[in-house]
N, C-alpha and C positions, 0 to 999 in steps of 0.2 A: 504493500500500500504506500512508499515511501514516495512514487511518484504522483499518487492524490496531496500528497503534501505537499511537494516541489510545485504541483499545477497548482495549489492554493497561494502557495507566496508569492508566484508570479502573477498570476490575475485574482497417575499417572496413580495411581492405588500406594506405592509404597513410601515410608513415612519420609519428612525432607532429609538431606545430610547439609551440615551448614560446608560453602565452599570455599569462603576464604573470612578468616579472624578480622576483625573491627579491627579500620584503621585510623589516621587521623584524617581529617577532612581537608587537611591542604598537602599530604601524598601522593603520587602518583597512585591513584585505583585501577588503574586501567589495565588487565596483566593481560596479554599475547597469547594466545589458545599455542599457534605454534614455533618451533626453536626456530632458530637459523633456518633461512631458505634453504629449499630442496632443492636441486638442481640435478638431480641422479633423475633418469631416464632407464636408466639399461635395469635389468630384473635382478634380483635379490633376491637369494635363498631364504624361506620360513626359519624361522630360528624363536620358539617358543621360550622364554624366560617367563620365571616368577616376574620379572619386574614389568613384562608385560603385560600379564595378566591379572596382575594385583586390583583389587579394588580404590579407586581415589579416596584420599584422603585430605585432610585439609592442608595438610604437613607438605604432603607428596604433593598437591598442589602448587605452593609456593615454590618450591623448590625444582618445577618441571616448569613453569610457565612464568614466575616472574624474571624479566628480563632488566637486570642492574642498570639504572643511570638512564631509565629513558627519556626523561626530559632535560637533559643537561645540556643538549644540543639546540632546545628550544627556542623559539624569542619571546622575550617576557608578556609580548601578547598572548602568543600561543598556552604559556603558564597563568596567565591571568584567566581568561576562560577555562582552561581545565578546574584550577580550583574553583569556579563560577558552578561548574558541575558537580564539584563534590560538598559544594556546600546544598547547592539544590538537593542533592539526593540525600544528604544526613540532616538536613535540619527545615527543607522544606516541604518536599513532599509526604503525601499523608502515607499512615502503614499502609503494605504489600501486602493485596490479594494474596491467596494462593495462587492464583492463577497466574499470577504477575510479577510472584517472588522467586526470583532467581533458587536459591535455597530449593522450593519443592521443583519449580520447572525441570531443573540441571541435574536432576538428580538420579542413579543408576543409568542407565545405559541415554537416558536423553544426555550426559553429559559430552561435552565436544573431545574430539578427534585433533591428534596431529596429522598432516599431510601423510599419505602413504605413496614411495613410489611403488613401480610394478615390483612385486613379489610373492615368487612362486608359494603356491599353497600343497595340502596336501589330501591327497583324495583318500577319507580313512572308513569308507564303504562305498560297497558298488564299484559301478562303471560311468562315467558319465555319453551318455548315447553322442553318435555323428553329427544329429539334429541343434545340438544345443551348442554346437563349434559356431562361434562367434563370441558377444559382447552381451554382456545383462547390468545394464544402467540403473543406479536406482538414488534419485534426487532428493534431499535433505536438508533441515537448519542445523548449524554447523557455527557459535558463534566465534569469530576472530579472537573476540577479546570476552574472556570470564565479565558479564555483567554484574554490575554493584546496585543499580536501580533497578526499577520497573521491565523486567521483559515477559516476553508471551512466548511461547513457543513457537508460533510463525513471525517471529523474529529474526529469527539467526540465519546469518552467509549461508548462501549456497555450498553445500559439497556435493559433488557427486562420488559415488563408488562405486566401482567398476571390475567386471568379474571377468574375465579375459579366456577364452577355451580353448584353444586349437589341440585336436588329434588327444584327449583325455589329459594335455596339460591346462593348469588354471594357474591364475594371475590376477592378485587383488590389487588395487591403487584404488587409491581417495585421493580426490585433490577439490580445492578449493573451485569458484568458479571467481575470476578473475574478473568481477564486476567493477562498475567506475565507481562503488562505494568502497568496496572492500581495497580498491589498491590506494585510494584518498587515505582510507583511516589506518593502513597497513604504514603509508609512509609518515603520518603523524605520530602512530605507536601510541593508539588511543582513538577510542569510538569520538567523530565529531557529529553525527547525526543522530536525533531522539529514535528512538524505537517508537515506529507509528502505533503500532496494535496495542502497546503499553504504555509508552514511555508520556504521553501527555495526560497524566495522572494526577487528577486535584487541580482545581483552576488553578492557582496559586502556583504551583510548580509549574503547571504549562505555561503561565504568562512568563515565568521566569528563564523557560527552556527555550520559548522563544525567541526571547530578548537574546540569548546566545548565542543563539543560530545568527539568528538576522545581525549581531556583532562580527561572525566568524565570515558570515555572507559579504558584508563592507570590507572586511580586514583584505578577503581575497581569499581564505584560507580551504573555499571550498567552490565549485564550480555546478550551481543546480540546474545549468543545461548540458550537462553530463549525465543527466536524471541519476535518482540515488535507489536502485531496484535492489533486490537480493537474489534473485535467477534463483531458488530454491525448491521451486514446489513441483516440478517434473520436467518429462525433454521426449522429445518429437523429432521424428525422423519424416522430414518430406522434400520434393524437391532434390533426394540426393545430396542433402545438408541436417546437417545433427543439432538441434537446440536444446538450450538450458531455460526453463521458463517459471517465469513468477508473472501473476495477471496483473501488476498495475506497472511493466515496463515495458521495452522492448524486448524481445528474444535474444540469447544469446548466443554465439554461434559456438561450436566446439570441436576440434577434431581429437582423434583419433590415432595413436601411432602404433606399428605393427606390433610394440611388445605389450603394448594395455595401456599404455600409459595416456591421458587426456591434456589436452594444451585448448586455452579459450583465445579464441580468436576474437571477439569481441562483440560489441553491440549489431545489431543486422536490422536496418529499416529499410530493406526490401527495395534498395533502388530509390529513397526517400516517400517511396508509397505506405510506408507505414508510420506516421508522425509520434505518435502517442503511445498507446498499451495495447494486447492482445492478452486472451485467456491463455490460461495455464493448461487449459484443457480442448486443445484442437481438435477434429476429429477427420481422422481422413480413409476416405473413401475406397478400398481394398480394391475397387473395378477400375477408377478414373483416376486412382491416384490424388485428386485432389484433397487439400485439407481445408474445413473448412472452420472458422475462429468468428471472435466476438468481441468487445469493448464494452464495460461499463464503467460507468463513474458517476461524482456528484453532480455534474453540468448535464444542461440537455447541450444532445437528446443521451438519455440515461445508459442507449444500449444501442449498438451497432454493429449490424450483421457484414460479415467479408469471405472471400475465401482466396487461394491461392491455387493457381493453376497446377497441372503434371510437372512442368520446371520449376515450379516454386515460384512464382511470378504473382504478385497481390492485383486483385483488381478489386474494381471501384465498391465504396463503402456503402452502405444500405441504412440508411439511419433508422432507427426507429420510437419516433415521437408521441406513440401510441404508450409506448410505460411512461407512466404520468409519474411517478418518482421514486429517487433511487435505492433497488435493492441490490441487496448482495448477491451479484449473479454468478457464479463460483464455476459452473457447468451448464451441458446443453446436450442435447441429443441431435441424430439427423438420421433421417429416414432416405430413401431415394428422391425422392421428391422436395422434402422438409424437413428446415431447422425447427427445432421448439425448445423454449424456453419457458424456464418455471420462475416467475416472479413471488419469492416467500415472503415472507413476514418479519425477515431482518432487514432492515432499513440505513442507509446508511447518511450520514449527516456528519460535516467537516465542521460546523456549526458546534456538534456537540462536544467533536475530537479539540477544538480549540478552546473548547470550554472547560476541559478538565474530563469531559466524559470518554465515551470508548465511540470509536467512528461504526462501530456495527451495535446496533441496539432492537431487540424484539419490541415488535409493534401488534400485541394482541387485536387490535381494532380493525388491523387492515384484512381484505377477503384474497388469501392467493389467489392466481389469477395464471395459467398456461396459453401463452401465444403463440400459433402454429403460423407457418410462415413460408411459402416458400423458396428451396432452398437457391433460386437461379433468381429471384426476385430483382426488377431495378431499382424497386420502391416498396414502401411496407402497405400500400394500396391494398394487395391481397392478404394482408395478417388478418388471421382470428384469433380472438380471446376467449379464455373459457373460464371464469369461477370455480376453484374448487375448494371449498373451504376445506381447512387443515391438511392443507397441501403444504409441504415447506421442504422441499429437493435439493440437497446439498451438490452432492454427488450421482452422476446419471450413470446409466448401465448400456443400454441399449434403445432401441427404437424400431419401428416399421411398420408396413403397411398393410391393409386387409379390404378385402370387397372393391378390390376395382381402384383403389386410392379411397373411397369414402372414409375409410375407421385409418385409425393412428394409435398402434400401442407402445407404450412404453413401459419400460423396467427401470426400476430406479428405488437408492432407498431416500422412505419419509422419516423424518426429523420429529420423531413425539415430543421431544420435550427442548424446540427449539430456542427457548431461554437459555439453555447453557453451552450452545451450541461453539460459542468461542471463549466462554467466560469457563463455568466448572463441567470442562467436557469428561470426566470421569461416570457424570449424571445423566448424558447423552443414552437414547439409546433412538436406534435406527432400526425401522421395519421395510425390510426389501417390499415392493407393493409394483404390483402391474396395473396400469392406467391405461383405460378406452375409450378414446373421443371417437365420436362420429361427426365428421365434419358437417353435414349439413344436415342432421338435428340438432346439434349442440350438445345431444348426451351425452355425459364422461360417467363411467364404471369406476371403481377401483375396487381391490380386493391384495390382501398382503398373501404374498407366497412362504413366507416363513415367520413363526413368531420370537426367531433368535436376536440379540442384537444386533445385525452385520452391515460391515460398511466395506470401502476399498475392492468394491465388486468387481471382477476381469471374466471376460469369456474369450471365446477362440477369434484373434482379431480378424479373420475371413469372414467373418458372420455382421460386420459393420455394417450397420444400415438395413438388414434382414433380417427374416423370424431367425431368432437361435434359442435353444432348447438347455442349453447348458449355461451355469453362472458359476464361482468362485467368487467365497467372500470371506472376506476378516471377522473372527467373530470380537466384540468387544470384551476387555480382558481386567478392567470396565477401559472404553477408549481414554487416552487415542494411543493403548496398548491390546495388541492383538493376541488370544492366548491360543488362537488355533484358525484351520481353515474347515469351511464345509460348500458343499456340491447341491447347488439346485435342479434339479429338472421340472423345468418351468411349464413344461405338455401338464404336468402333473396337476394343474391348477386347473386346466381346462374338464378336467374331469367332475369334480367335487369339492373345488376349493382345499383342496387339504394342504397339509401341512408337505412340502416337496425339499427338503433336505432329505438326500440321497447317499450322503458319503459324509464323513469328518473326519480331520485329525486334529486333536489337541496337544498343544504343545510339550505338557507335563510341568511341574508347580513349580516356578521360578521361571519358567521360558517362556519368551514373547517373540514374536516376528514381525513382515511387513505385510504391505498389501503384494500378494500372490501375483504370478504371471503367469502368461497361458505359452506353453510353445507347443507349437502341433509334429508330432512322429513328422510326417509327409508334408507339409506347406505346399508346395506343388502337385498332391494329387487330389484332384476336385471328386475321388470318390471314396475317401478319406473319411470314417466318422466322426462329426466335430467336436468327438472328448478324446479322441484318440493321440494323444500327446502328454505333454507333461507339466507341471506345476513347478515354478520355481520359487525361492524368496529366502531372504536373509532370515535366522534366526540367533537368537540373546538369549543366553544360560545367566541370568542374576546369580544364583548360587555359587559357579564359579568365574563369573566376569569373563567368558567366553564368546565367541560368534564363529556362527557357520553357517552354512549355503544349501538348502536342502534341494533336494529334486526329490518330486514324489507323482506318484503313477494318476492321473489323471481318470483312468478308467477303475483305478480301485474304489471298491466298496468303501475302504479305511484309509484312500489316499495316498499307501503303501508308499515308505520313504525308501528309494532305488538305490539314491546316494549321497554322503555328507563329505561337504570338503570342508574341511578344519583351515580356519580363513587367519590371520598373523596377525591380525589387531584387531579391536572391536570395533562393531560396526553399530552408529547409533541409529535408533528409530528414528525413520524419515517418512517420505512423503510419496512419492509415484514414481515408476520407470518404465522400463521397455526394453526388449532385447530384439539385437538386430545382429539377424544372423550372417554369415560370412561372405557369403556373396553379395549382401547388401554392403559390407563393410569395403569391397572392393570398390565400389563406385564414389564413395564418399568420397 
C-alpha cells in the first residue's frame, strides 16, 4: 500500500518472544535483518549446524544483526530525524496491537531471513519426478531491518525463495527483491519510510510521522517518484518475463540464473503503458496466453480493468466508474468471456490512515455487490452488478461458464468474520462457497463446499477460466498459519450439497506450511486427468526450527508425501508462488 501513500503526498497462535531489549530512544534502533552483502552466485554445499538451526533468541539477535557504528557516517540531518523516530515510537505512539507489535508479528518462523545464495539441499525421501525439473517460487514479507514500532505482517520486503531442480538435484536461494524502497533504506542503514498497514498508529504519532517524512522529502533524502512498493505478495510469469508483485506498485521484473540463483532487474511499466499499480493477482489465460490485471485505489475511478497481450504488451485501460467507493479489491476471477469482481465490505479511506486509523476498515452497513464485466470490454457500458449480501471474497479460486454464456460460476473463499480480516486474523475463518449468477435474471445461488476453515486455494492451472472439478487448500492453523492441506471435489456439490473434502494431510503438532501448488504429471497431455500431478509447498517444524519442501501425491486419498528435501535454512511463512517448469525457464 506504500504507493497509496506516495499518490496521497503528491496530490499466529503461539505466545510473543520479545526481539530485541529496550533501548534508549536516541540509539540507533534500526538493526539490518542481513550481514554483509552476498555477492556469491555459484552453489554451496548444505552444511546443517546447530547454529543454524537454533531457535532466535534475543541474545542471538543482537549479536547476528546489529551492525556497529551505523550512523557514524551520517549527516546530522540524517541523525536528527532518526532520533525524530525513536522518540515517536517510545514516547508517542499509543501501545501495540497484537497485530501490530512486532514482538507477536516476528515471532517463530514469521521471523526474517538472511539472504541465501544457491545451495544444494538434500533429498532425504523419495525421488523427486522429471515433471517438477524447473523452478518453485514462492513470494514473502521479509523485513530488512528488525522493526521497533508498529508493523503488520504485510509489511515487510519482499523475499523471494526459490527451489531450483534439474535431473533430482535441488537448490534453495532466498534473496531479497531489490525494490526502490529497500535499496533507499539499505543505503541509509535504517527504515526511512512508515509502515503503511501499521505504522500510522494514533493520530498523534501519524501527524508526527509525517512531519518526518515530509522533512526527509525536503532534505532530498528520499525520492517518492521512485514509488516506495515492497514487491512481496507473489510473481507471475507472462509474456516470457518473470514478476515480483505487490498490488499498490509496479511489477517487478526478475531473472533467473542457471544455478537458482534470482537477480531483480527492476521496476517494469510496460513500455510507460503502465503508470501507477496493478494487482498482485493476475490471471492468465492457459489458451491465449494472455494475463489479464486490475487497479484499485482511493481516487476514482476506484477500479480499472486491463490486460496484456501473448508478448506481454498492456493495452488500453477500462475504467470502471460504476464502484461508487473504494474497497479492498485484493483478487478477481475470469471466465472466457468475463472479469468479475467482488466488491466486500472492507473499505478503504486514506482519510482515516492519516488520521491515526488503519487504511482498511469493515463497513457493516454497506451490501457486497459482484460486477461481471466483460473481459475484451472498451468501456464498463456492459458491466453488471449483483447484490449479495454477506459476500466478502478475499481471495478467488476459479471461475466459468454455463448455458450458452447465461450463468457465471464461481469458486472462491467467503470471509465470515471479515472484521478481523487484516487486524486479528488468527479469528478469520474462511468458507470455500461456489456462486451462481444468471446473467439475465439477476439470480445469484451460493452454497459452501466445505465447512473447514480454508484459504490459499490452487487447482490445476490448465483449468483457468473453465469448469474444474478439483481444489487445494490451506487449512487454517488458526491463519495466517496453515497446519495442513485438503482436496475438494467440487462435482460433489452438484449432487447434495455435501460436504466434498476428499483427501487431507495434516501437518503434525508444531508444523505449518504455505499455500500449496499444483504441478501436473503430463502438462502437455490434454488427456491427462486434472489431479493427476502433484502438490508442492514449503513446510516449518516449530519444535525443531527446521524447513522442508514436500511433494505429495495429488491423486492420494491422504495426499501421500513422495518426497522431502531437507532445505539449509529456514524458510518463513509467506504469501503466493508459482512454479515454472524448465522449458519455460528456457525462454525467459
Amino acid at each position: 500500500m506504500d504507493s497509496l501513500f506516495s499518490s496521497s503526498f503528491s496530490t499466529l497462535s503461539s505466545p510473543p518472544r520479545p526481539l530485541l531489549p529496550p533501548l534508549s530512544p536516541f540509539r540507533v534502533r534500526s538493526v539490518p535483518i542481513e550481514k554483509e552483502p552476498q555477492t556469491m552466485t555459484t552453489t554451496t554445499k548444505m552444511s546443517r549446524t546447530r547454529e543454524q538451526t537454533k531457535r532466535p533468541t534475543p541474545s542471538t539477535m543482537n549479536e547476528k544483526h546489529t551492525r556497529s557504528s551505523v550512523m557514524e557516517n551520517k549527516s546530522p540531518l540524517v541523525k536528527i530525524f532518526k532520533a525524530f523516530d525513536d522518540i515517536i515510537t517510545n514516547f508517542i505512539g499509543p501501545p501495540l496491537r497484537h497485530a501490530i507489535n512486532p514482538k507477536h508479528v516476528l515471532s517463530d518462523n514469521f521471523f526474517p531471513v538472511d539472504e541465501l545464495p544457491p545451495t544444494e539441499c538434500e533429498v532425504s525421501k523419495g525421488t523427486l519426478p522429471s515433471c517438477l525439473d524447473g523452478v518453485y517460487l514462492r513470494n514473502g514479507p521479509n523485513p530488512q531491518f528488525l522493526p521497533q514500532g508498529p508493523y503488520h505482517l504485510f509489511d515487510g520486503d519482499g523475499m523471494v525463495h526459490v527451489i531450483r531442480i534439474s535431473k533430482g538435484k535441488v537448490t534453495l536461494c532466498s534473496r531479497y527483491v531489490k525494490t526502490s524502497k529497500y535499496n533507499m533504506e539499505k543505503d541509509a542503514g535504517f527504515p526511512i519510510i512508515p509502515n503503511v498497514i501499521a505504522g500510522f498508529n494514533g493520530l498523534t504519532a501519524s501527524m508526527a510521522r509525517m512531519a518526518v517524512l515530509t522533512g526527509r522529502l525536503l532534505a532530498g533524502q528520499f525520492d517518492p517518484s521512485k514509488d516506495l512498493g515492497l514487491a512481496n505478495t507473489n510473481l507471475a510469469l507472462f509474456g516470457n518475463k518473470l514478476y515480483a508483485l505487490w498490488e499498490s506498485d509496479l511489477p517487478y521484473a526478475l531473472k533467473l540464473t542457471p544455478d537458482g540463483d534470482i537477480i531483480t532487474i527492476g521496476r517494469h511499466d510496460f513500455g510507460g503503458k503502465l503508470l501507477t499499480s496493478m494487482t498482485a493477482h493476475p490471471k492468465i489465460d492457459p489458451v491465449t496466453k494472455e494475463a489479464f490485471a486490475f487497479r484499485y485505489g482511493p481516487m476514482r475511478p476506484f477500479l480499472t480493468l486491463f490486460r496484456f497481450n501473448e508478448n506481454g504488451e498492456k493495452q488500453a485501460d477500462v475504467p470502471i466508474f460504476s464502484m461508487t467507493s473504494p474497497s479492498f479489491l485484493h483478487d478477481f476471477s475470469i471466465t472466457k468471456n468475463y472479469a468479475i469482481f467482488s466488491e466486500n465490505q472492507i473499505r478503504m479511506s486514506m482519510m482515516a490512515l492519516m488520521g491515526g486509523g488503519s487504511l482498511f476498515t469493515p463497513d457493516p452497513k454497506k451490501i457486497p455487490r459482484v460486477g461481471v464485466i466483460p473481459r475484451y470490454a472498451k468501456d464498463e457500458k456492459e458491466i453488471k452488478w449483483f447484490e449479495v449480501p454477506g459476500w466478502n471474497n478475499i481471495h478467488s479460486i476459479n471461475a466459468w461458464e454455463e448455458d450458452d454464456g447465461d450463468t457465471v460460476v464461481v469458486l472462491a473463499p467467503n470471509m465470515l468474520s471479515v472484521e478481523h480480516t487484516l487486524d486479528r486474523m488468527n479469528l478469520i475463518h474462511a468458507s470455500v462457497e461456489k456462486m451462481t449468477i444468471n446473467l439475465k435474471t439477476g439470480m445469484v445461488s451460493r452454497h459452501p463446499l466445505s465447512t473447514r476453515n480454508l484459504d490459499f486455494a490452487v487447482f490445476n492451472p490448465a483449468f483457468v477460466a473453465v469448469k474444474n472439478r478439483y481444489i487445494y487448500c490451506g487449512i487454517g492453523g488458526p491463519m495466517p498459519k496453515i497446519s495442513g492441506i485438503v482436496k475438494l471435489d467440487v462435482s460433489l456439490s452438484d449432487i447434495d450439497r455435501q460436504e466434498c473434502i476428499v483427501a487431507s494431510r495434516i501437518f503434525g503438532p508444531g508444523c505449518f506450511g504455505g499455500e500449496p501448488f499444483f504441478v501436473a504429471k503430463e502438462p502437455d497431455n490434454p488427456d491427462a486427468d486434472e489431479d493427476d500431478g502433484y502438490i508442492i509447498s514449503y513446510m516449518h517444524n516449530e519444535n525443531t526450527n527446521e524447513s522442508r519442501f514436500l511433494v505429495m501425491d495429488a491423486k492420494s486419498p491422504t495426499l501421500e508425501i513422495t518426497a522431502i528435501v531437507e532445505l539449509p535454512q529456514r524458510v518463513p511463512y509467506g504469501f503466493h508462488g508459482l512454479f515454472v517448469k524448465e522449458s519455460d525457464l528456457k525462454k525467459l
